[in-house]
N, C-alpha and C positions, 0 to 999 in steps of 0.2 A: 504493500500500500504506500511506504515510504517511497520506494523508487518511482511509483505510478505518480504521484504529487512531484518529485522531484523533474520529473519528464515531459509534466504539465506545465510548474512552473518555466522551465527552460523553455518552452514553445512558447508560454507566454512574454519572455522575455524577450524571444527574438524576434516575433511578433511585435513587440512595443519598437525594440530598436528598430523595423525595416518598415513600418508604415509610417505612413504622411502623421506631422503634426495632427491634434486634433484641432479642426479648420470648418468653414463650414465647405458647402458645396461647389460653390461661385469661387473660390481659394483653388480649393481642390483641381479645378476644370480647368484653372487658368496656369494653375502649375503643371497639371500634365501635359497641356499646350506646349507650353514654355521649355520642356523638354525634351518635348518632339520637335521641335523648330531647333532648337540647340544641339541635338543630333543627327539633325536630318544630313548634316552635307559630312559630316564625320563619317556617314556611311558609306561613302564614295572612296575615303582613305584607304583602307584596305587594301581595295584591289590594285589599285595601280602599287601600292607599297610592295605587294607582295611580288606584283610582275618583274618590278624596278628590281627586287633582289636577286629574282632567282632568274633573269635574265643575265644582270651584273655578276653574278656569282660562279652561274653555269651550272646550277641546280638544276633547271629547265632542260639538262642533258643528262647528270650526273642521274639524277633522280624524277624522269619524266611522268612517270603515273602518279608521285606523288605530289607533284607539282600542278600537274593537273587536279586532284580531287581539290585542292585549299584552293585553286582557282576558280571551280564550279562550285564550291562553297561558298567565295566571298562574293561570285555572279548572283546566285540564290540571295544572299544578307541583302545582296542592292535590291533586284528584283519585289523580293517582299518589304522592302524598307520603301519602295516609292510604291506600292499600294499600299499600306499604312498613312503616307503622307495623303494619300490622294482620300481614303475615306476613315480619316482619322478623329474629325470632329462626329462623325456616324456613331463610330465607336464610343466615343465616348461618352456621345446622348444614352447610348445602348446600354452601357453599364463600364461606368469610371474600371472597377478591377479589371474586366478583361483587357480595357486598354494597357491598363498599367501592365498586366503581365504579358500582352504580345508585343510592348513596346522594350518592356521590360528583356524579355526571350532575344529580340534582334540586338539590342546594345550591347547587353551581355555574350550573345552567342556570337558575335564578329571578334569580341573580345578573346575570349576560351580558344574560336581557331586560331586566333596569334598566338596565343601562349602555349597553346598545345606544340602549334610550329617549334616554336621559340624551345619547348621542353624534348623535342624530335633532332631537333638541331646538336644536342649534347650527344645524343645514344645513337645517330645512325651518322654513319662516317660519310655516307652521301652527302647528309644534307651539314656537314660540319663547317662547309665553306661558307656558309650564311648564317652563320653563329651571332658573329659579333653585329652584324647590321640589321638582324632579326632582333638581336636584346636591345640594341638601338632604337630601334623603333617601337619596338614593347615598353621602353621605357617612356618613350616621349608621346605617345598615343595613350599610354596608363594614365599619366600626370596631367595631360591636357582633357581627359575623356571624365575623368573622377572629379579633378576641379571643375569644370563646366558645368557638369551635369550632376553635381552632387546633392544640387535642391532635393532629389530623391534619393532618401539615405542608403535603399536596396542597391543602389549603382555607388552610392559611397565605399559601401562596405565592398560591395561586388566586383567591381573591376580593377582594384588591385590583386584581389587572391586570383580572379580568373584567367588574368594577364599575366601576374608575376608570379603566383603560386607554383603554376606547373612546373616553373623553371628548377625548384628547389630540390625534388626527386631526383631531376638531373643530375643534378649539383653530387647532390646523399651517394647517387649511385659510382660516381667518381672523385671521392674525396682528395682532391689534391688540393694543394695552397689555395692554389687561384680558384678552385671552386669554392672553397672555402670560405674566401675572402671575399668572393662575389654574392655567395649563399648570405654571408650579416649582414652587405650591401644592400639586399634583397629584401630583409627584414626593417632594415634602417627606413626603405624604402617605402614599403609599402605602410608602416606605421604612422611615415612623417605626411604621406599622402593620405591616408585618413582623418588624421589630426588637423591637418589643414583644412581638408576639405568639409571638415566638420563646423569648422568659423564659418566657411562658405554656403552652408546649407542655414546655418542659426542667420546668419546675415539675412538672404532670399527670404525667411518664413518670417523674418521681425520686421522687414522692410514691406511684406504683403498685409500682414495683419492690419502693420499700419498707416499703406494706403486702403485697404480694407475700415479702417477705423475714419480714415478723414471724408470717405465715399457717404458711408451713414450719416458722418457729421453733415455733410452737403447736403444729404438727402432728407434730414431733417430741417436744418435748418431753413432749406425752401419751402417746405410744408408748411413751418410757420409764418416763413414770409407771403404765404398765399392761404394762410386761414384765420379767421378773426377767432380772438383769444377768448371772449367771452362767450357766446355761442359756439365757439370750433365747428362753424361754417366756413366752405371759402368764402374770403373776405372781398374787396371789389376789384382790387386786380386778377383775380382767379375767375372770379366771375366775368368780364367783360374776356377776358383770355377763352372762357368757354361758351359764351356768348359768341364769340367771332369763328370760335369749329362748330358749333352747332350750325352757324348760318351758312358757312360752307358746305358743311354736308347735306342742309337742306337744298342750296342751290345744286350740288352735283347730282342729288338722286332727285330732284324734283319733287322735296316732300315738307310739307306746312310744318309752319314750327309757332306756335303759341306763347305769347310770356305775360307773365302778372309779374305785377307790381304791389307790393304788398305794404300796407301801410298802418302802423297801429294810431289808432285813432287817439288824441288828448294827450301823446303821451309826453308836451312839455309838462301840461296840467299835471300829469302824474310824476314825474320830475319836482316838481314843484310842492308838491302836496305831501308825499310821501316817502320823497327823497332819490335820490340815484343808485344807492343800494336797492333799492323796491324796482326802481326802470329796469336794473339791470336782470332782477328775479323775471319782470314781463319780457324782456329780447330775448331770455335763455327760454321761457314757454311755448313762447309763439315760436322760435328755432325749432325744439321739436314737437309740435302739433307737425310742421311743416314738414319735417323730414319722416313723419308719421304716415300725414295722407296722402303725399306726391306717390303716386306710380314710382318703382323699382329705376327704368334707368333716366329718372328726369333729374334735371339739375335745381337744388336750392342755393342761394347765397346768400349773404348780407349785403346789401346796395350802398349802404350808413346811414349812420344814424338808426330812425326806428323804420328803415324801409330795406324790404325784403324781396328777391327777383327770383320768380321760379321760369324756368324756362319744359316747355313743354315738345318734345321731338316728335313729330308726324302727327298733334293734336289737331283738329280742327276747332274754330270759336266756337262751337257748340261742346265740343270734351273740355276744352278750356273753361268755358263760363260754369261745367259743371263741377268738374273738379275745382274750380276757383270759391265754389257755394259753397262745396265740402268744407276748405279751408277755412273758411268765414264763419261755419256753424263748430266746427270745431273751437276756432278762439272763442267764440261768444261765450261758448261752453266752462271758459277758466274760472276760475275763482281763487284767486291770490290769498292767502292769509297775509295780513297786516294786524301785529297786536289785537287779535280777537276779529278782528274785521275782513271778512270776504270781500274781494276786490275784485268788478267782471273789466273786462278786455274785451272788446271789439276792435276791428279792424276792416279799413276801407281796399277795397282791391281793384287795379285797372286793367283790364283785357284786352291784349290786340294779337292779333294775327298776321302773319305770311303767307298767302296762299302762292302756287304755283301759277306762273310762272314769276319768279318773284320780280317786286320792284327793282328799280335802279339804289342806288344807294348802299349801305350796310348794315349792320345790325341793329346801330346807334337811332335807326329811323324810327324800328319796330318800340326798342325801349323808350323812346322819347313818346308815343303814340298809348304806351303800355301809362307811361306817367301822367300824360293827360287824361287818360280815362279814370288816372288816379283820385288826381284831383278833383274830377267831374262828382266822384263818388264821394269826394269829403263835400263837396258844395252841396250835394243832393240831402243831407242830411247822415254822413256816414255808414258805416257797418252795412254796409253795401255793396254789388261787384256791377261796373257798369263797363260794359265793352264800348272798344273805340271802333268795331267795325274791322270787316276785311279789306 
């Protein structure tokens, strides 16, 4: 039982060391991009590396079939490595781990054939001529491939053992001086390139978190800049912002778009009487009575002050004027507590309309039209909805 807990925790440890920070998703997608694009032309390395040796070397003679299979290996790495590039973001919608581990499989495994070379080069007298310019390039391909691409700690930890590891059997199998001396080399090596590449990967993930952190900052603090603070409606730049897409989209599809103008009736009176603490209790009511009765995808705002703009999509002045009634019996409906005293709210409302084909003009025409009918409603005697007509 002890060793099965022992076996578990080691999975679990290595597990903790080879997976991504905990990040959220949007992190996650953007780093395994960022990897793929950071590897991509490294995959091309390879092949010409290996051609240039074993042309240079006379491997390509000494040891022809074997020259061949590392060379339709490293054709294959490129092969699958530009279908990766080509449906990589697919993959990744499809599920982040597969990516990561067929991305993971190619960087690694171009890796492993160099080192394997580079571990073939010690034991077969063929390929002995390309010793030193195969450990050359294992070394300089390890060090440039691990620091790069270390954002992913599995390729941190990975492509020094999978590059320089094999070398070391070599090494063990002919202990002489200089294997020997190359063997600590190997170890100094591949430690020092861990350890570096480890700054490099804490760098990448403390540098995304906190553009990750300044993105939300931005993205709040626009929301505020486009929602009024006390009803946490949009406020009137937000509105008129959506005002002017609604009026687009009504002219592109050819479809009426409706707006009231909403207006609480008295309420300097009520200001005045029972304070601005108490106004402010009436704008947060009538906010959601409003966000209550409006249809699912209509727009409410604050306009200022105690005037309120609902904008209504494909409504005609008849859905308008009724929905506009809802509204109206709704506030009628409130009753504020005030120190023991019920307090009613009514409010006056203006209707106007866009029918197709629309007027010349912009939107600014419709709400100016919405606002006279406003007023038409407060002269009429209030708490009333009077349209201004198609």
């Amino acid at each position: 039982m002890d060793i099965k807990c022992a076996i578990n925790a080691l999975k679990d440890g290595i597990k903790a060391k080879l997976d991504f920070p905990s990040t959220s998703k949007t992190m996650r997608t953007a780093a395994l991009t960022e990897i793929e694009g950071r590897a991509f032309l490294g995959a091309f390395v390879y092949l010409p590396c290996w051609l240039g040796i074993s042309i240079s070397t006379g491997v390509i003679d000494s040891a022809p079939e074997f020259s061949a299979y590392v060379t339709v290996a490293f054709a294959a790495i490129v092969a699958f490595r530009l279908l990766l590039h080509l449906y990589f973001k697919k993959i990744v919608g499809y599920s982040e781990l597969l990516a990561r581990l067929v991305l993971l499989g190619l960087v690694l495994g171009a890796g492993l054939i160099m080192g394997l070379v580079a571990m073939f080069t010690v034991f077969d007298a063929g390929l002995r001529p390309a010793f030193y310019s195969v450990v050359v390039v294992c070394g300089v391909l390890c060090t440039g491939g691990t620091l790069i691409l270390s954002i992913d700690p599995a390729i941190r930890y990975g492509m020094p053992i999978v590059m320089l590891g094999p070398l070391l059997p070599g090494f063990a199998a002919e202990p002489t001086v200089t294997n020997l001396t190359l063997s600590v080399l190997l170890f100094v090596n591949i430690a020092y390139l861990v350890i570096a590449a480890r700054r490099a990967q804490f760098d990448y993930w403390d540098g995304a978190r906190s553009r990750e952190m300044l993105k939300e900052q931005a993205k709040r603090y626009e929301r505020q800049s486009l929602t009024d603070g006390l009803t946490q409606l949009p406020n009137r730049l937000h509105a008129q912002q959506r005002l002017s897409e609604e009026w687009s989209r009504s002219l592109r599809e050819g479809a009426m778009l409706t707006l009231l103008m909403v207006d609480i009736d008295h309420f300097k009176s009520v200001n005045d009487k029972w304070g601005h603490l108490f106004g402010d209790e009436c704008l947060i009511a009538v906010a959601h009575v409003l966000k209550v009765v409006v249809r699912e995808p209509d727009f409410v705002g604050r306009f200022g002050g105690e005037e309120f703009i609902v904008a209504l999509a494909g409504a005609s002045e008849e859905e308008g004027m009724a929905i506009a009634e809802r509204i109206r019996k709704a506030v009628a409906s409130i009753r504020l507590d005030f120190q023991g005293q019920l307090v009613p709210i009514t409010c006056s409302i203006g209707v106007a309309t866009a029918t197709p084909p629309m007027p010349m003009g912009n939107v600014q025409a419709v709400i100016g039209r919405a606002d006279s009918a406003m007023y038409q409603a407060k002269k009429d005697g209030r708490n009333r909805v009077v349209t201004a007509g198609v």
